[in-house]
C-alpha positions in Angstrom: -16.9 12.7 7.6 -14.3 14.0 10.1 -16.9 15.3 12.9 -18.7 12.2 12.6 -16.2 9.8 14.2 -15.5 8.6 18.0 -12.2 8.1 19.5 -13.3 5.6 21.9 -9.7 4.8 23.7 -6.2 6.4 22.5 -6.0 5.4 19.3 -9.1 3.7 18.5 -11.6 5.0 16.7 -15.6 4.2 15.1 -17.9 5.9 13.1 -21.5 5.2 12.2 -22.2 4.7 8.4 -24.9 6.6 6.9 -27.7 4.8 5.3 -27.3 0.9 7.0 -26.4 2.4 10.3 -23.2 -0.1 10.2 -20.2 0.5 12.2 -16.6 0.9 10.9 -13.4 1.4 13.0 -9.7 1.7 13.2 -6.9 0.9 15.3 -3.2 3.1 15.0 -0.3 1.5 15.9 3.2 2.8 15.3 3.7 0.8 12.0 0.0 1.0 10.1 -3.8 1.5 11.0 -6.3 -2.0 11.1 -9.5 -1.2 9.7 -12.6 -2.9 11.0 -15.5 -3.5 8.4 -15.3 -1.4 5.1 -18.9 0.0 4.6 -21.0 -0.8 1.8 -19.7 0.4 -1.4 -16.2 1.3 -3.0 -16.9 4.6 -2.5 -17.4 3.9 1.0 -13.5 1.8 1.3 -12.2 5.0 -0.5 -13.2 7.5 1.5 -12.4 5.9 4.8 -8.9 4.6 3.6 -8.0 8.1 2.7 -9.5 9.5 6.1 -7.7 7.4 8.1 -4.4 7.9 6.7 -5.1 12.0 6.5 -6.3 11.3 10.5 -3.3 9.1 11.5 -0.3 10.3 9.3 0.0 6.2 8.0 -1.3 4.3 5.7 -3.9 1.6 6.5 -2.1 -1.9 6.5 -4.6 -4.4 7.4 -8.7 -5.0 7.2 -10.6 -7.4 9.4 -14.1 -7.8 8.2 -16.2 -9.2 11.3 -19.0 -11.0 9.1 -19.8 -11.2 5.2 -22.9 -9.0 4.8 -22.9 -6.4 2.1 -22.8 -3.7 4.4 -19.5 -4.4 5.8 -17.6 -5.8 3.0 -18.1 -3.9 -0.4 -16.1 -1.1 0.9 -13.2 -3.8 1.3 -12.9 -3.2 -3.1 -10.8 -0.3 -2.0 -8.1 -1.4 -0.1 -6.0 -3.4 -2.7 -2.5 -4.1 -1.3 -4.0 -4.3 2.2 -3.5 -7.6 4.8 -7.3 -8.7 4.9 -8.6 -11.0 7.9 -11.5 -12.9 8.1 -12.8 -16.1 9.9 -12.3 -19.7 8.1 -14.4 -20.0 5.3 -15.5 -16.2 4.6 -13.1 -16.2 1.2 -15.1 -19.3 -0.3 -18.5 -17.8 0.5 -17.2 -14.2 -1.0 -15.7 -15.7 -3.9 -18.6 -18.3 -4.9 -21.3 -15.8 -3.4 -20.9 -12.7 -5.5 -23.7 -13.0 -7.4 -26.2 -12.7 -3.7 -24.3 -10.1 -2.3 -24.4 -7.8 -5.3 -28.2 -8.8 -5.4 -28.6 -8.7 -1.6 -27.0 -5.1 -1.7 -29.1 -3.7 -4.1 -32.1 -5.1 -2.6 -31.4 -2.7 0.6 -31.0 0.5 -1.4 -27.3 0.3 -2.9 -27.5 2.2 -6.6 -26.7 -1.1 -8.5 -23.8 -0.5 -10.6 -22.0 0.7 -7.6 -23.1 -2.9 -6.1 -21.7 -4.4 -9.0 -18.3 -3.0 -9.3 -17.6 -3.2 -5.5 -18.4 -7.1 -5.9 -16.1 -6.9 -9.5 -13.1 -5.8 -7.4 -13.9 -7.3 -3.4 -10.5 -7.9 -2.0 -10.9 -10.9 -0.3 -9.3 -12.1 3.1 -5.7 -13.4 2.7 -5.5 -14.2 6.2 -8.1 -17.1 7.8 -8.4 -16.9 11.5 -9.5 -20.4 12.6 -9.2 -19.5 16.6 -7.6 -16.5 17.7 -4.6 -14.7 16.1 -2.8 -11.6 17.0 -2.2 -8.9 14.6 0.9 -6.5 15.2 0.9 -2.7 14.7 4.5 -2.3 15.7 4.4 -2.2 19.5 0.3 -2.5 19.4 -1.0 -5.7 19.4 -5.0 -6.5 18.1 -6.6 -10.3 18.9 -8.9 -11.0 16.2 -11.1 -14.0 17.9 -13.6 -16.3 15.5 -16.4 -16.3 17.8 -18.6 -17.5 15.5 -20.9 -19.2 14.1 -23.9 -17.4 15.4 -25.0 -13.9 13.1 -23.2 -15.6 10.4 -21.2 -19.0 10.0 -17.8 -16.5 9.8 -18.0 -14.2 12.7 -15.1 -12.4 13.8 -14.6 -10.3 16.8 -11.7 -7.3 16.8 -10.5 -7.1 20.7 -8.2 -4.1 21.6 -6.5 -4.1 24.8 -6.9 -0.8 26.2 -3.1 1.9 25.6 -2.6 5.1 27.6 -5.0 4.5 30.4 -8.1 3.9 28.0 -10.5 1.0 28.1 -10.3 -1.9 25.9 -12.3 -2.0 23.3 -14.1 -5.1 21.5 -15.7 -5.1 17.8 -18.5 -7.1 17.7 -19.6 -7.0 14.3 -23.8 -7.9 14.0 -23.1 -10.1 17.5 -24.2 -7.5 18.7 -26.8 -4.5 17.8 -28.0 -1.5 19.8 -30.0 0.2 17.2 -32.3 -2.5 16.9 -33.2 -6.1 17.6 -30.6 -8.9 16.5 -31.2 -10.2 13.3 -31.1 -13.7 12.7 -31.2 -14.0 8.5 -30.9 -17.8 7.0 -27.4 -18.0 7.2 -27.4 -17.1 11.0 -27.2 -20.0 13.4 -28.9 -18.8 16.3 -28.2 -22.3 18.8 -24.9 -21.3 18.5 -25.7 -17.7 19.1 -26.0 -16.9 23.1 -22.2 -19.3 23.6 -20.2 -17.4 20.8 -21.7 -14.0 23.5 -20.3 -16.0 26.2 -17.1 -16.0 24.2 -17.2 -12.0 23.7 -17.7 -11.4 27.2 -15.1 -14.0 28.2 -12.9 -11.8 25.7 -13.1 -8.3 26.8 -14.4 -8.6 30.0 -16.4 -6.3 32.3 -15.0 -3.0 31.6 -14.9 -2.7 27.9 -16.8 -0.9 25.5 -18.7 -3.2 23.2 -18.7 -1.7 19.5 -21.8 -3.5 17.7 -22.4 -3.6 14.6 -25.0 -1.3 14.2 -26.0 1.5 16.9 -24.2 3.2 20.2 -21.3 1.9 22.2 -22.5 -0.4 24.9 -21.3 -2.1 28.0 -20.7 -5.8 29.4 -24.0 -5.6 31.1 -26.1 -4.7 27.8 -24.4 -7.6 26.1 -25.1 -9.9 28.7 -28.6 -9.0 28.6 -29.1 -9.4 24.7 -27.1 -13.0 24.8 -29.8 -13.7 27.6 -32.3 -12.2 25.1 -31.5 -14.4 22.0 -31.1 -17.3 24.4 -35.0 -17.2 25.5 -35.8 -16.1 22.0 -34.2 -19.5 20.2 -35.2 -21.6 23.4 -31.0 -22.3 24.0 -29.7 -22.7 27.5 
């Protein structure tokens, strides 16, 4: 697991899931270590918690989960005692939902009693981000932006301004893919899709890195061209 992550600006960090492809990440501040997205299974939450804290020489303190597919949210089962963010109205879904995500996660290929005890034990969001709100890790501060709806009705974007001469760095969750076309399931809302982009770019900027969900790193231009993409693709202006 160690060799398999990217620092991607001092401090912040990504890996590449096995399996779904799906990105998680991390942002160390002085005081704790955000997690974004949680991977797919308990196992998953474990092993990342515990790297993170081996990596960073803190404990993790907070979770933002940037949409509520199974492949970024089971993993949140381990991280009891954690802050958790999400966008408005992600709890109530995960809450009265459990039944299709535990059924949508075996679907893909997770064994399903690991499916079902990740969805026993999901830790859901404490925290609701209805617009923007900034998340402290001592003297390092994290926006997490609801940009959404557009992939989902509770997207959430993770924007970290760039420390020590690195870039800033923005989370897209499934905003944004590189590994493969955008997928727009029946609880995406794909009018809204090509503005909540113009919010992401409006966000980070030019220079960023742009983490998608699922695939490499890419830039403000690549973005730009998939929101252009989707826009043509759903016939939105």
């Amino acid at each position: 697991m160690e060799t398999d992550w990217e620092e991607l600006s001092p401090g912040v960090v990504r890996r590449r899931m096995p399996g779904w492809d799906e990105t998680v990440g991390a942002v160390a501040g002085e005081s704790g270590v955000l997690v974004v997205d949680t991977g797919a299974t308990l196992g998953d939450g474990a092993r990342l918690r515990r790297y993170l804290h081996e990596r960073f020489g803190r404990p993790v303190t907070h979770v933002a989960l940037t949409h509520p597919h199974f492949d970024h949210v089971l993993g949140a089962s381990a991280f009891a005692g954690v802050e958790v963010y999400g966008a408005v109205g992600i709890e109530d879904l995960l809450v009265h939902s459990k039944d299709g995500l535990r059924e949508d996660a075996v679907r893909h290929g997770v064994d399903p009693r690991e499916a079902a005890e990740a969805v026993d034990v999901l830790v859901h969001p404490h925290h609701r981000v209805v617009g923007e709100l900034t998340v402290r890790l001592g003297g390092r501060e994290v926006l997490l932006a609801n940009v959404g709806p557009a992939h989902t009705a509770h997207d959430l974007a993770v924007v970290v301004p760039g420390a020590l001469g690195g870039p800033d760095v923005v989370f897209c969750g499934d905003l944004v893919e590189e590994s493969g076309e955008p997928q727009a399931g029946p609880d995406s809302h794909p009018v809204h899709w090509p503005a909540a982009l113009d919010r992401l770019l409006a966000l980070g900027g030019e220079d960023a890195l742009y983490v998608p969900g699922h695939g490499a790193v890419v830039d403000a231009a690549f973005v730009r061209a998939q929101r252009d993409a989707l826009a043509e693709r759903f016939g939105v202006g």
